[in-house]
C-alpha positions in Angstrom: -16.3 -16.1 -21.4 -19.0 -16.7 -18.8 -18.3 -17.7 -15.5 -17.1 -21.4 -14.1 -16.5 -22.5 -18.1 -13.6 -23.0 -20.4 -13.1 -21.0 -23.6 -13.5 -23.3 -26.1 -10.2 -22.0 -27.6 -6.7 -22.5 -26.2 -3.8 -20.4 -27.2 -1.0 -21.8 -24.3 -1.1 -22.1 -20.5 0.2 -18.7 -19.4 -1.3 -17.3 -16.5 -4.7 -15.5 -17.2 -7.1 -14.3 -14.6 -11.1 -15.4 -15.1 -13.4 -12.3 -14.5 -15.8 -12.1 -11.4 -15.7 -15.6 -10.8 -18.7 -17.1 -9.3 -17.4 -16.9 -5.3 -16.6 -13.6 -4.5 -14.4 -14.9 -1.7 -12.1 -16.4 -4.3 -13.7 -20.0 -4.4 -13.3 -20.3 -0.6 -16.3 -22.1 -0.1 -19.3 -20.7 1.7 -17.9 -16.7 1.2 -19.6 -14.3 -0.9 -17.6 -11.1 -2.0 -18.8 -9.2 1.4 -17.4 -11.9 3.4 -14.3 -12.6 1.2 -13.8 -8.6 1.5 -13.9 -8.7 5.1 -11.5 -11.5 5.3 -9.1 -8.7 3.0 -9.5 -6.2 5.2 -9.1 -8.2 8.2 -5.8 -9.6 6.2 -4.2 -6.5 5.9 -4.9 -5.2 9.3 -3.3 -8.5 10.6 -0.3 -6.8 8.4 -0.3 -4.0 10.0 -1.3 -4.8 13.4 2.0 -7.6 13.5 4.0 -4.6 11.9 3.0 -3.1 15.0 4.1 -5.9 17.4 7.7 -6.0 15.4 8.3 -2.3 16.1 7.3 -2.9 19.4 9.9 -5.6 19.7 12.5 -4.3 18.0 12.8 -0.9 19.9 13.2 -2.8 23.5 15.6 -5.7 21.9 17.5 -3.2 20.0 17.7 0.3 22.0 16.8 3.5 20.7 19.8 4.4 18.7 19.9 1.2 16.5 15.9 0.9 16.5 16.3 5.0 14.9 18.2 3.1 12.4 15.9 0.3 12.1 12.7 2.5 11.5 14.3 4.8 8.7 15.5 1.7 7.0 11.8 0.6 6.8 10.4 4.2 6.1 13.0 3.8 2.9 11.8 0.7 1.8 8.8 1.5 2.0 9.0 4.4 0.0 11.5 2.7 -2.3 8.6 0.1 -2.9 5.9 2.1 -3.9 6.8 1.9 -7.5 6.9 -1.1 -7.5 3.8 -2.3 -5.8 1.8 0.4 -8.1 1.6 -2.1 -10.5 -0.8 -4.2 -8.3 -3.7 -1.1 -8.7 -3.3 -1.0 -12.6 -3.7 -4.5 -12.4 -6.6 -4.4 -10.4 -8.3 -1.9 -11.9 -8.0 -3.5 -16.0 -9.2 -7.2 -14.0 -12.2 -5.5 -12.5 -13.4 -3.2 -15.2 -12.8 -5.9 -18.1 -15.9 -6.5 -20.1 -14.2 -9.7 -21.6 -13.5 -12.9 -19.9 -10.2 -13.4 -19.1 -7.0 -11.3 -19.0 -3.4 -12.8 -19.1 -0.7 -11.8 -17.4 1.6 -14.0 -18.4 4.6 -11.0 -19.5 4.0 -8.9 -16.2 4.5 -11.8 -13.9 7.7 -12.6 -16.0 8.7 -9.4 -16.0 9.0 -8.6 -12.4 10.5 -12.0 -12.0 13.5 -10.4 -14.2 13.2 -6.8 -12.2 13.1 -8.3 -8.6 16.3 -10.2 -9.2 18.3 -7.3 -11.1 16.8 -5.4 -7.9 19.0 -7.4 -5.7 22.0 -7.5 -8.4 21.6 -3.6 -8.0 21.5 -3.3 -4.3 24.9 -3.7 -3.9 25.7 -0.7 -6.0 23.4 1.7 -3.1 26.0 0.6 -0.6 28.0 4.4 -0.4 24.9 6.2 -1.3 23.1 4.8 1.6 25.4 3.9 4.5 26.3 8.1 5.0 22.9 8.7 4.8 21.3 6.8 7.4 24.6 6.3 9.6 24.4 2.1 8.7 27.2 -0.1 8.9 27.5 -3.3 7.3 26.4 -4.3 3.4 24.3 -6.9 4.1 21.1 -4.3 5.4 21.5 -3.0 2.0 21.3 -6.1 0.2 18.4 -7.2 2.4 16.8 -4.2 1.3 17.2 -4.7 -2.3 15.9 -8.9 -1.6 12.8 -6.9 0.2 11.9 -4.7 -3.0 12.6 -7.8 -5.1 9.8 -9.9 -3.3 7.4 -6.9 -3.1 7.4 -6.4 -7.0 6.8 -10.2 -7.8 3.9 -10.2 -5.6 2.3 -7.0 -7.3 0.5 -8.9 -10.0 -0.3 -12.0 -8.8 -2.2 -9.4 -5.4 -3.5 -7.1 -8.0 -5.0 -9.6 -10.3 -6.8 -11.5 -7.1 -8.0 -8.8 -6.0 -9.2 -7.5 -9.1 -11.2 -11.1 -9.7 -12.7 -10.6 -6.1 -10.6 -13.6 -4.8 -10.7 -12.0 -1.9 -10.2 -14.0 0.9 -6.9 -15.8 -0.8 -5.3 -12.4 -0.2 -5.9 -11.8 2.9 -5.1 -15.0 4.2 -1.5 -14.9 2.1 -1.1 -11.7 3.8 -1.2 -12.5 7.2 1.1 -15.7 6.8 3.7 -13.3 5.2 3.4 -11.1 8.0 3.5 -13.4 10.5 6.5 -15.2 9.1 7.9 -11.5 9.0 7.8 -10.9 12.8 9.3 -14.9 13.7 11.8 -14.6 12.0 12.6 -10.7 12.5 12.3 -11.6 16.0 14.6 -14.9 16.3 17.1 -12.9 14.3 17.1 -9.4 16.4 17.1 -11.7 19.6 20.2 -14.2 18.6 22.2 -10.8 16.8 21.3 -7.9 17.7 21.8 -5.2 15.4 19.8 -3.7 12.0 20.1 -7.2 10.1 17.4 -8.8 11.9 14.8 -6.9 11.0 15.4 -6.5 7.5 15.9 -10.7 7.5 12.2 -10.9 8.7 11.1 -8.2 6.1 12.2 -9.5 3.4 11.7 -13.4 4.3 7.9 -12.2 4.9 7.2 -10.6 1.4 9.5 -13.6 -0.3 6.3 -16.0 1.7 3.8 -13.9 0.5 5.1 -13.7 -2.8 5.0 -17.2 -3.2 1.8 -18.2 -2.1 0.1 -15.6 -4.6 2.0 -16.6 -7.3 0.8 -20.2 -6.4 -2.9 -19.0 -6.7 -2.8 -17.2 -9.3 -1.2 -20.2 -11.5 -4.3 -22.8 -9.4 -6.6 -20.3 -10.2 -5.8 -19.6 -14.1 -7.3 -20.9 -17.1 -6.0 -21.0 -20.4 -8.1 -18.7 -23.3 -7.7 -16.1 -25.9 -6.3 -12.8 -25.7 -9.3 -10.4 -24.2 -7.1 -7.7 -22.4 -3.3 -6.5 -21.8 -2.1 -4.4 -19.2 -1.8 -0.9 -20.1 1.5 1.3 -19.3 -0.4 4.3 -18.7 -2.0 2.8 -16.0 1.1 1.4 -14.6 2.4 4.7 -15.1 -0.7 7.0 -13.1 -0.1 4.2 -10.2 3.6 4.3 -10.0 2.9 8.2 -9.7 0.2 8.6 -7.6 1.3 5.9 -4.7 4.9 6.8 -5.0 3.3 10.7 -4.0 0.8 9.4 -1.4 3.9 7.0 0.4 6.8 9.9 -0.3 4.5 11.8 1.9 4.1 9.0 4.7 7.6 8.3 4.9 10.1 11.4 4.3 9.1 12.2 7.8 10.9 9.7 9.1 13.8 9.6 6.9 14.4 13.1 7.4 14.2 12.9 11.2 16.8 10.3 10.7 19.2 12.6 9.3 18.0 15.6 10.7 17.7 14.5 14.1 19.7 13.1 16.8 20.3 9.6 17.1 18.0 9.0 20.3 15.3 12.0 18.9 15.2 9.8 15.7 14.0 6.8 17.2 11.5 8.2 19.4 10.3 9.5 16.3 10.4 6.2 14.6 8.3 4.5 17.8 5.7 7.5 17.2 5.4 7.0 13.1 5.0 2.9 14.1 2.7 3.4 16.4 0.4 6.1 14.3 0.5 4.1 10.8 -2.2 2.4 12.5 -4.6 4.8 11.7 -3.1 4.6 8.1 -3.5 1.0 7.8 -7.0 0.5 9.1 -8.5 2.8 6.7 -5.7 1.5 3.4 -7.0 -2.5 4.4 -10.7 -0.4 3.9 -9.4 1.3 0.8 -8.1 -1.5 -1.0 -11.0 -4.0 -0.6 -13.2 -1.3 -1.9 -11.1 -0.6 -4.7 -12.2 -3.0 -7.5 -16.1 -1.7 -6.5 -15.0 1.7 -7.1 -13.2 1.2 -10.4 -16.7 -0.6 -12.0 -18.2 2.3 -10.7 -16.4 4.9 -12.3 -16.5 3.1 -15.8 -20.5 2.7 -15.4 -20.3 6.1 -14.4 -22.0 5.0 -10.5 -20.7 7.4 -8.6 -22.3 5.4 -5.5 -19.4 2.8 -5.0 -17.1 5.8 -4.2 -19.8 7.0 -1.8 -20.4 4.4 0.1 -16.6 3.6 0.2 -15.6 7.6 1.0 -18.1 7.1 4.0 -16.4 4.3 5.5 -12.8 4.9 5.2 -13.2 8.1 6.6 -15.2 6.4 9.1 -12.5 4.0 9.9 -9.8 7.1 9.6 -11.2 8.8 12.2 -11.9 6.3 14.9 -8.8 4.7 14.9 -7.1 8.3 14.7 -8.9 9.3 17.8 -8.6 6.1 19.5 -4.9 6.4 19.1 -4.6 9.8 19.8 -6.2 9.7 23.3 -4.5 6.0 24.3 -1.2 7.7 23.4 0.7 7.8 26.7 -0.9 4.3 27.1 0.4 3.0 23.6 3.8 3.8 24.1 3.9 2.5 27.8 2.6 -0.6 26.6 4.3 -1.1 23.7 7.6 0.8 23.5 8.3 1.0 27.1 8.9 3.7 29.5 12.1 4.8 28.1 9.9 5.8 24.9 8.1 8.3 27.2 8.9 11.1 25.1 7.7 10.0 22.2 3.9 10.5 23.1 3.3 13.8 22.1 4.6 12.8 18.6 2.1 10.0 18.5 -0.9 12.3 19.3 0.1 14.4 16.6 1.2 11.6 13.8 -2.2 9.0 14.7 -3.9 12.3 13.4 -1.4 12.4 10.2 -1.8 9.3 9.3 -5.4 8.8 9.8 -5.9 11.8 7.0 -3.0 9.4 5.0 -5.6 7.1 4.6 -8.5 8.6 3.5 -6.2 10.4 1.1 -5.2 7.2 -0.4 -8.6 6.3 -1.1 -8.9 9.7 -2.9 -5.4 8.4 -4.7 -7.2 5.6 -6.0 -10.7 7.3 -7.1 -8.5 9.6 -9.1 -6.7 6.2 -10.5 -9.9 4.7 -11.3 -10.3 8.2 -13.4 -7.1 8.1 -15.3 -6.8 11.6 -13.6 -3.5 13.5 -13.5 -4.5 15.1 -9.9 -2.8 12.0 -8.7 0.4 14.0 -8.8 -0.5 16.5 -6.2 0.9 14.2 -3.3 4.3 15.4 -4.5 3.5 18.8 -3.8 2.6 17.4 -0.4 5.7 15.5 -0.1 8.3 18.5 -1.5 6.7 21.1 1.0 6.9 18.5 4.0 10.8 18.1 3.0 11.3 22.3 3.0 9.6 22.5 6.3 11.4 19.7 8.5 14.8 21.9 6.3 13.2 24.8 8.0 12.3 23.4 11.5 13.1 20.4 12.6 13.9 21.4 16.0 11.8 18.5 17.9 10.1 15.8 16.9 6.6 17.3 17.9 7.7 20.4 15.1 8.8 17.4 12.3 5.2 15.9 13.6 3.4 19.7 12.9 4.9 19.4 9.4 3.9 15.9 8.2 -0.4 16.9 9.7 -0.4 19.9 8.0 0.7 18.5 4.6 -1.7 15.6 4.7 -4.5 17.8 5.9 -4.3 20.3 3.3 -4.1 17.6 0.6 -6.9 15.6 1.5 -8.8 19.1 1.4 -7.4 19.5 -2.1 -8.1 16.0 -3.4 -11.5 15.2 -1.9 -12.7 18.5 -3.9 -11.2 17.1 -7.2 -13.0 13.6 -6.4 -16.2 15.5 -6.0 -15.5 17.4 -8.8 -14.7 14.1 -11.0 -18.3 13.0 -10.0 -20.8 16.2 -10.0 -19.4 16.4 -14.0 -20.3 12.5 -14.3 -23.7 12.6 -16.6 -26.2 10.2 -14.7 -26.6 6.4 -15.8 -30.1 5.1 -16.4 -30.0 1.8 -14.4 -29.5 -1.4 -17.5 -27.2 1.1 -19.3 -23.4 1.2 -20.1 -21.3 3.6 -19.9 -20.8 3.5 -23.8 -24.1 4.0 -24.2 -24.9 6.6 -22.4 -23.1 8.9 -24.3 -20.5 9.7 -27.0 -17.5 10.4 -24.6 -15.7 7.4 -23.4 -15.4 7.5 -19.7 -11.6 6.7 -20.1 -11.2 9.5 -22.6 -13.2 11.7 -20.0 -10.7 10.8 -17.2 -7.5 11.7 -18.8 -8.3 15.3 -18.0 -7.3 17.1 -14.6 -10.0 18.7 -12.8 
């Protein structure tokens, strides 16, 4: 189907997704894809910077004891969610390597309509598992947590499909109105009541707003037209795996210094992880706006999309790992107060941690675009990072120690299997496919681990 027309054929109105349409910005007019990409990446760093400013808020309305609480609640979620957000990078990677037209997703957005609401039907049977574990009280955090998960799988395909199409600039924007509806209402909450509700109110009233809005897009932005592509399980599969790793590995940490820990060492620890998934998220905004670019690349067998994008999320990685690293006792002045003191030497250790995080995510994602099964060696990461903090988990600075040399060592690990994935590449005469250039198809060639 080429660009701006309608298929001449019409087989229902059920969502489908037009490929590369003619505004890379996603029809925002006078963005091209650069500019539309920047507006992404400045999207999701709005996310994360606003994630900052609720953590920040939360520890001096709530104390350190609660806000411990708070912060492995969120560190769960967040690792509970991973599964079901991996769906957004198969998505994205099938829109943006699609040779036909269009692509409905009609059955996945129904689909996680049915899972987000058994999701919350099922939260309420997590209420004994979780309340010993991370010393809650009350069923309603669990049942916020389930309504958070819910909202995060519906918005996986209508993101992933966006982004796929190069609507970029939609994203972004939907983004930052779901995190900014996240931190007034997490904020009006925690100040009326305090307590762990409040937070988890704003969480999940934030994904619920950008849930919607993406959902609305994708239904302005679809066009009705034949069959040309379907989402394929294995990739659903190979993201579910490799994100569920690569987050496992960000957010045990915390959870384990929850339990591990004592109540007031456990949220210092909490303010430190906040305050160092900075670095993470300034590099993952990179990683994901890069993503569709590197998926094209890796079926036209381009290897210089992953270059280019290797250069500048480690770029970003490491500034904003430095930055935070040497502004630590600063950061937590500032922002957590003077009673989170003791929580600096953490924060040195963790921006580091998580700055690694997120070029490793990129490498998650090159090794998606591959269809390679080395995106299943951030478990290994993640298991060995739960046997040390077992082992020594005396202070948070040891915890801290733990979580930098697990990340270190696997981005070691994976950015020689990326490297390896592209030296084997056969080179592309410019004007040829990847079909033609030879008799292995570069899916085919992917399914192997290097």
């Amino acid at each position: 189907m080429t660009v701006g027309r309608r298929t001449p054929r019409s087989h229902g109105v059920s969502a489908v997704v037009r490929h590369e349409p003619p505004d890379g910005g996603g029809d925002v007019p006078g963005l091209d894809a650069g500019r539309g990409r920047h507006v992404l990446t400045a999207g999701l760093l709005s996310v994360s910077v606003l994630s900052f400013v609720a953590n920040a808020v939360f520890s001096r309305l709530l104390g350190r004891s609660v806000y411990g609480a708070v912060g492995s609640v969120l560190a769960l979620a967040a690792l509970l969610a991973v599964p079901l957000s991996a769906v957004q990078s198969a998505v994205t990677r099938q829109v943006a390597v699609a040779r036909a037209g269009v692509f409905r997703l009609g059955w996945p957005v129904a689909a996680t309509g049915v899972g987000a609401a058994a999701l919350v039907t099922a939260a309420f049977l997590l209420v004994p598992l979780l309340d010993p574990l991370l010393h809650l009280s009350g069923d309603w955090v669990v049942v916020l947590l389930g309504a958070y998960l819910g909202a995060i799988l519906l918005e996986g395909v209508p993101r992933g499909a966006l982004v796929g199409e190069r609507r970029y600039a939609w994203v972004g924007l939907a983004a930052a109105g779901g995190a900014s509806a996240r931190l007034a209402i997490g904020w009006t909450w925690a100040a009326l009541r305090p307590g762990t509700v409040g937070p988890l109110v704003g969480a999940a009233a934030g994904e619920a707003v950008t849930a919607i809005v993406l959902l609305v897009l994708l239904a302005v932005g679809a066009r009705p037209g034949p069959r040309d592509g379907s989402l394929r399980i294995r990739d659903v599969g190979l993201s579910v795996v490799g994100f569920t790793g690569l987050l496992s590995l960000m957010s045990i940490d915390t959870v384990a210094a929850r339990h591990w820990l004592s109540p007031q060492a456990s949220g210092y620890y909490a303010a430190a992880s906040a305050g160092g998934s900075i670095a993470f998220f300034v590099s993952a905004a990179a990683a994901t706006s890069i993503f569709p670019d590197v998926a094209k690349g890796v079926s036209s067998r381009d290897a210089r999309a992953f270059r280019v994008g290797l250069v500048e999320v480690t770029g970003l990685a490491l500034a904003s790992a430095v930055a935070l690293a040497a502004g630590a006792p600063l950061v937590v002045l500032v922002v957590f107060g003077h009673h989170y003191v003791a929580a600096t030497a953490a924060l040195r250790i963790l921006a580091v941690s998580y700055g690694l995080l997120g070029i490793l995510s990129y490498l998650v994602s090159h090794h998606l675009a591959h269809r390679s099964r080395a995106v299943l060696l951030p478990w290994s990461g993640a298991a060995v990072l739960v046997v040390a903090v077992v082992v020594a988990h005396g202070t948070t600075t040891a915890v801290a120690l733990d979580a930098l040399v697990a990340s270190g060592t696997l981005v070691v690990v994976m950015g020689a299997a990326s490297a390896y994935l592209e030296l084997r590449a056969p080179a592309v005469a410019p004007g040829r496919s990847a079909r033609r250039a030879g008799p292995t198809d570069v899916s085919r060639r992917g399914e192997r681990s290097p």
